[in-house]
C-alpha positions in Angstrom: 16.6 71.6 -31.5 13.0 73.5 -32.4 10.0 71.5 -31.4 6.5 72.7 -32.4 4.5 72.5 -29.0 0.5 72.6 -29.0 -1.2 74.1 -26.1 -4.9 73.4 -25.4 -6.0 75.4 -22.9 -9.5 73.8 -22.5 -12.1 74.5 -20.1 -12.4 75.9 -16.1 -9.4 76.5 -14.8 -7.3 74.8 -17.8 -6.3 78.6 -19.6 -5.2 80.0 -15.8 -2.9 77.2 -15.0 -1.7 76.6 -18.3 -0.9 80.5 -18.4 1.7 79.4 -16.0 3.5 76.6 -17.3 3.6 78.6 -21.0 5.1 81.1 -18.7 7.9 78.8 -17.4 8.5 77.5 -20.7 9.1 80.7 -21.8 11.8 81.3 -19.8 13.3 78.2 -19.6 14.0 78.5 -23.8 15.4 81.7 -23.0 18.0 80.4 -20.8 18.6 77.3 -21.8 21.4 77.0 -24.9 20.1 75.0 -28.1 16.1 74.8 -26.9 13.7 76.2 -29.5 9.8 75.6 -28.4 7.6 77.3 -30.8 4.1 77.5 -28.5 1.0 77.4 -30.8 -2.6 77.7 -29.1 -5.3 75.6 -30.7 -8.9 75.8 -29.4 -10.8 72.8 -28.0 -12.6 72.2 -24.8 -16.5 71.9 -23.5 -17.2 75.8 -23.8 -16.1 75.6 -27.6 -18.2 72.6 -27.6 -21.4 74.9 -25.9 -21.1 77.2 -28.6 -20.6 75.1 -32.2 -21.5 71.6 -30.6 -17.8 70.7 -31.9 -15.5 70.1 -29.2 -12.4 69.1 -30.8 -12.8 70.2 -34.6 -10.6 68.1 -37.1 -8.5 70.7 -37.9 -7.3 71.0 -34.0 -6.9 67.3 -34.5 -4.8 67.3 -37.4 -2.6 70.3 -35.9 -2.2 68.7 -32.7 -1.2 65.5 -34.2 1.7 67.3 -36.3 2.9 69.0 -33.3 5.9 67.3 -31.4 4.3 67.5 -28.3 1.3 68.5 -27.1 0.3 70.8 -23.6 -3.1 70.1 -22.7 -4.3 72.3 -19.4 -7.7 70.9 -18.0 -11.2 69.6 -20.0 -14.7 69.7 -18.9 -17.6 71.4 -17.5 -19.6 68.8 -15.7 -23.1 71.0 -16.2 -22.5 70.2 -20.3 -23.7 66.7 -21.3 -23.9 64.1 -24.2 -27.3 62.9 -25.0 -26.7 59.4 -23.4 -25.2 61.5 -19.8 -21.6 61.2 -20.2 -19.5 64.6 -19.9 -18.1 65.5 -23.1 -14.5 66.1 -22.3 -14.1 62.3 -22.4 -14.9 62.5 -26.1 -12.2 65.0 -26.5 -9.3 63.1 -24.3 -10.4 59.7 -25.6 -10.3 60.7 -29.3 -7.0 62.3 -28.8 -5.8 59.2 -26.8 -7.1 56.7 -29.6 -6.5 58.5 -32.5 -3.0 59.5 -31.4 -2.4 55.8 -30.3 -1.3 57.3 -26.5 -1.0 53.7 -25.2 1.2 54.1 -21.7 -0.6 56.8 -19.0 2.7 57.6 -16.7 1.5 59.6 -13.6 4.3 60.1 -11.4 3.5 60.4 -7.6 6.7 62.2 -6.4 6.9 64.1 -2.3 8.4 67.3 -3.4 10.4 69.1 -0.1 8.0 71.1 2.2 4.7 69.1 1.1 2.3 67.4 3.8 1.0 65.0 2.1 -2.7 63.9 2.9 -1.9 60.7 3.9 1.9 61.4 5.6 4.1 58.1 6.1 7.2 59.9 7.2 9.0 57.9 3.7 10.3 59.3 0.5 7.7 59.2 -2.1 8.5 58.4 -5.9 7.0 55.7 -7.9 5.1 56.2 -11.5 1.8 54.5 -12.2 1.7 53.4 -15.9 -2.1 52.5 -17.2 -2.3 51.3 -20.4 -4.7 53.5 -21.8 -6.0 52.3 -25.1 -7.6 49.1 -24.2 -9.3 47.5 -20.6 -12.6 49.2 -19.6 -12.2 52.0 -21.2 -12.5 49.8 -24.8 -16.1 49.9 -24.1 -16.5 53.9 -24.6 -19.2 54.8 -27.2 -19.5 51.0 -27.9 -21.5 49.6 -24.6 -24.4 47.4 -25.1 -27.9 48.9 -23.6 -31.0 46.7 -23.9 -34.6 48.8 -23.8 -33.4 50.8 -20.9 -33.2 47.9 -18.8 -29.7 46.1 -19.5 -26.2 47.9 -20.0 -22.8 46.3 -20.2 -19.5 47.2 -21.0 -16.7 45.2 -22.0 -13.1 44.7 -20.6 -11.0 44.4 -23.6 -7.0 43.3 -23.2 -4.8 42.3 -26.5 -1.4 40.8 -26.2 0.5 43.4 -28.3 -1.3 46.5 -26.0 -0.3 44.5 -22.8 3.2 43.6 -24.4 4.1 47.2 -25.4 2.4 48.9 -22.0 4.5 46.0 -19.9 7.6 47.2 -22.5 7.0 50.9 -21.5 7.0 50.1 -18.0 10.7 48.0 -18.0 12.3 50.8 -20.1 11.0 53.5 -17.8 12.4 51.5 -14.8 15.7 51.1 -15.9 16.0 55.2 -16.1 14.9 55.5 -12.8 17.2 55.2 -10.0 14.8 52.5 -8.3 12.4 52.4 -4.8 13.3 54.4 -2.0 13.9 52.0 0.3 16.6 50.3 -1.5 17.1 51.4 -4.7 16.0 48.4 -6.3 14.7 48.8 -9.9 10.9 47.2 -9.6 8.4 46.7 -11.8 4.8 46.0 -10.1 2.2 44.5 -12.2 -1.2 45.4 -11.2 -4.4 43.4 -11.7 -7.1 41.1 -10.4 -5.8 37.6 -11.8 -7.2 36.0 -9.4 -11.2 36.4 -11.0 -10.6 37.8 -14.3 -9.5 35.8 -17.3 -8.4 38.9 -19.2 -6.4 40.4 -16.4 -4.7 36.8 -15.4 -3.9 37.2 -19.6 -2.2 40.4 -19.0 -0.4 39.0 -15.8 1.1 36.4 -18.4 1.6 38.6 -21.0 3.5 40.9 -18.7 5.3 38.1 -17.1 6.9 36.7 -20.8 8.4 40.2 -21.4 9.9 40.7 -18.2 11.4 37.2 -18.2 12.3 37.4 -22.2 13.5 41.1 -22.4 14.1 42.3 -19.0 16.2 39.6 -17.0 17.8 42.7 -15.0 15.0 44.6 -13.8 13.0 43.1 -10.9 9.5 42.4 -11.3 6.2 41.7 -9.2 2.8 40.9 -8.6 -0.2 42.6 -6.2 -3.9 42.6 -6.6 -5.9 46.2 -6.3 -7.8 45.7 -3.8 -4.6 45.0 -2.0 -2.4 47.0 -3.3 -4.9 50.1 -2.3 -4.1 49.4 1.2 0.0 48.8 0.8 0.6 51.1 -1.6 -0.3 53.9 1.2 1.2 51.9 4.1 4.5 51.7 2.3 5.1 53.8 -0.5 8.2 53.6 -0.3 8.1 49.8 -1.5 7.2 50.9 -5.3 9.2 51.8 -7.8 7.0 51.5 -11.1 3.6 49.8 -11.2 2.0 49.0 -14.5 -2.3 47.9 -15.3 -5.2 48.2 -16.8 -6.3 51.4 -17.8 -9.4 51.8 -15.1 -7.4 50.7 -12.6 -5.0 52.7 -13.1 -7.1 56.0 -12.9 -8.3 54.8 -9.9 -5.4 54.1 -8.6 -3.5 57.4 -9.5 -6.3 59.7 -8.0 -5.7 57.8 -4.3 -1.6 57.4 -4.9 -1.6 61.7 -5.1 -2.9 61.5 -1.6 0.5 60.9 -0.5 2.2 63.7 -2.6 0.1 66.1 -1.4 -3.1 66.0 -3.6 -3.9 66.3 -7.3 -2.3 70.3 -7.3 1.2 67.6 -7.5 0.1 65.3 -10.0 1.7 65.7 -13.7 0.7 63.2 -16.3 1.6 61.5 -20.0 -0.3 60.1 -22.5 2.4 58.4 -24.3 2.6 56.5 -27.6 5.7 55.9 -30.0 5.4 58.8 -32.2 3.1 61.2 -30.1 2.8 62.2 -26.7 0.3 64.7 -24.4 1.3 65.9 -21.3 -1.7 67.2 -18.6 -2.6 67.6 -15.0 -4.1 64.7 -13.7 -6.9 67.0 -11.6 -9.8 68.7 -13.5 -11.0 71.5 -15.1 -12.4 72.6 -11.1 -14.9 75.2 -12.8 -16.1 76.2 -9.5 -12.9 77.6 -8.7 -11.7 79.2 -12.3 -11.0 82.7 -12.0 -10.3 83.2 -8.4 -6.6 82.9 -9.0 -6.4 80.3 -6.0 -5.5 77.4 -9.0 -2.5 75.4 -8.0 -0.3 75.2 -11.3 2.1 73.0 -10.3 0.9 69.8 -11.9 0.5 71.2 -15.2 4.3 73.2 -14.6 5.6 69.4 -13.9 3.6 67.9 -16.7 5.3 70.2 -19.1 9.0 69.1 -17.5 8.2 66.0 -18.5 7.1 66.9 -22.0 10.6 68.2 -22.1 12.0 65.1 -20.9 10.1 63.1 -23.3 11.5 65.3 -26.0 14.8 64.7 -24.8 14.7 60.8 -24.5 13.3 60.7 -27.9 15.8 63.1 -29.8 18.1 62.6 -27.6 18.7 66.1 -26.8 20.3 67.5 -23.8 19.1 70.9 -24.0 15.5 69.5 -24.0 16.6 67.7 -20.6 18.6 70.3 -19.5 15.1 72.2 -19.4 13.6 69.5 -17.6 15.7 69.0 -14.6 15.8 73.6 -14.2 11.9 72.8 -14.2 12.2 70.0 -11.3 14.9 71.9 -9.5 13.0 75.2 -9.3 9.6 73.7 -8.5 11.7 71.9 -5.5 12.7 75.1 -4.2 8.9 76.9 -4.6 7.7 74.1 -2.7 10.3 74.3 -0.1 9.7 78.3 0.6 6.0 77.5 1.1 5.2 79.3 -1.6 2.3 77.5 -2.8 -1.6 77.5 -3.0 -4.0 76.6 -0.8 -4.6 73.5 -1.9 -1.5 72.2 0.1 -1.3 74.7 2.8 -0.3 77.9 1.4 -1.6 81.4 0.8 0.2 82.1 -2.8 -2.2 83.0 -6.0 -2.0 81.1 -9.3 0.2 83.5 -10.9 2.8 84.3 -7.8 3.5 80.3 -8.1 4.7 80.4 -11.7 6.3 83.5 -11.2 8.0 82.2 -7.9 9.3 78.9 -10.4 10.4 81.2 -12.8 12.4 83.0 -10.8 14.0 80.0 -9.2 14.5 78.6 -12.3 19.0 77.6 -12.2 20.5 80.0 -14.6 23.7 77.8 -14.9 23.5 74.6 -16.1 26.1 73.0 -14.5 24.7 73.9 -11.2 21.1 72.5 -10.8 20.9 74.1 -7.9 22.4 77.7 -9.0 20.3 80.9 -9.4 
């Protein structure tokens, strides 16, 4: 099939690391039978925003929303500001979140071979966080109460058909997976603070009623944060797929990628029914753009699962067939040691995604095959 693919380079060291996973996806629709990706750059970020005070003009918006999928590299510059203090790469990710309806964040924390992680368990590592990412917290952006400079709130918001369809998400997602690594039991962890919180004992409910009604053969759980912050690096290997509230669940991503080796590992969704974007979970690290010293990985892995996405939704095979090469040669960088700094190598920015491309499998039937 031919997908229409929209790369957003952004800002720092977005264009470098994106450079590479364009590159990978390159060769991967060279090789792989039936795969058409037409790559189309579109311009947005905080330096555009520096110089025309737009940072995501409505035509990006509009292009970006026709696109099948969208490859965003990094946003940001922390030195550019809003009026009220905020950075302005949250108006950018936000709108396109919102506006796209890009309910489920899936940020997959997965121990690739040859990895020390930062926090180092001795276990397999391979559960996905899922934040819901319209709604909790991060409701109250641009709308938060201030009284005479004195006074500021922010609101949690929850709804039953966000927590419903995020809960939804998070059942289908396990049943693809092949479980926890301890025992290969599909799990589904829902994460909250029910015991304070009225909204998040709601979304405990809520969550509870679709796993009981929809769900009788996936298992399903319960575990606060503050406790599951602790457990969740004690034993990793107890988690399969963990579902919550959208500031939670950035939290909870950032410390979870200390046990895959950092945020250089960390691929990401922003998933909705009809659209999807696929990032790194890092930055846009501006103190370290241009160097070459970037570790690309994240945003290589975030565009295997765009093509995985693409697959599930059109059911196409080539478009998985892409993935898994991606996965599979990513695997075998990692377990050369040729990788950046970041997680104990010496490689540049562009020897990684050339060392992925080349390990890319040229047969199909042999994931493993050069």
């Amino acid at each position: 099939m031919s997908y229409e693919i929209a790369i957003l380079r952004g800002d720092g060291i977005g264009p470098e690391i994106t450079d590479e996973a364009v590159k990978v996806l390159d060769e991967v629709r060279r090789i792989v039978p039936g795969l058409d990706l037409n790559l189309t750059d579109h311009e947005a970020g905080v330096g555009l925003y520096s110089r025309t005070g737009d940072a995501l003009p409505d035509a990006t918006f509009q292009s970006v929303g026709a696109a099948d999928a969208i490859l965003l590299g990094a946003m940001g510059l922390p030195e550019v500001r809003m009026p009220d203090g905020t950075e302005v790469q949250g108006r950018i990710i936000i709108r396109l979140r919102k506006g796209l309806d890009l309910y489920a964040g899936v940020r997959p924390i997965k121990l690739y071979p040859g990895i020390r992680p930062v926090v180092d368990r001795g276990e397999a590592v391979d559960l996905v966080i899922v934040r819901e990412s319209t709604e909790g917290l991060f409701a109250s952006f641009e709308g938060g109460t201030e009284i005479t400079d004195q006074v500021v709130g922010d609101t949690m918001l929850i709804s039953r058909s966000g927590t419903e369809r995020v809960s939804r998400y998070a059942f289908e997602l396990a049943g693809q997976r092949q479980g926890r690594p301890s025992d290969g039991r599909s799990l589904v962890t829902c994460v909250d603070k029910a015991n304070i919180f009225r909204s998040l004992a709601f979304f405990r409910r809520v969550f509870t009623e679709v796993a009981e009604r929809e769900f009788p053969q996936i298992g399903y759980g319960y575990a606060l944060i503050d406790a599951l912050s602790l457990a969740i690096v004690q034993r990793p290997a107890d988690y399969d797929v963990l579902v919550m509230e959208n500031m939670f669940g950035d939290i909870l991503s950032d410390l979870a990628a200390a046990l895959n080796g950092g945020l250089g590992m960390a691929p990401s969704g922003d998933i909705g029914d009809d659209h999807a974007m696929f990032q790194p979970s890092h930055g846009s690290a501006p103190d370290i753009a241009g160097k070459g010293v970037a570790n690309p990985l994240a945003t290589i892995l975030s565009a295997k699962m765009m093509l995985e996405w693409l697959g599930a939704r059109h059911d196409d095979e080539a478009a998985r067939d892409g993935a898994r090469r991606i996965d599979a040669a990513v695997a075998a960088v990692t377990a050369a040691g040729e990788v950046t700094r970041d997680i104990g190598g010496t490689s540049s920015t562009q020897s990684v995604g050339d060392a992925v491309v080349a390990a890319l499998p040229r047969d199909a039937g042999n994931p493993d095959g050069r």
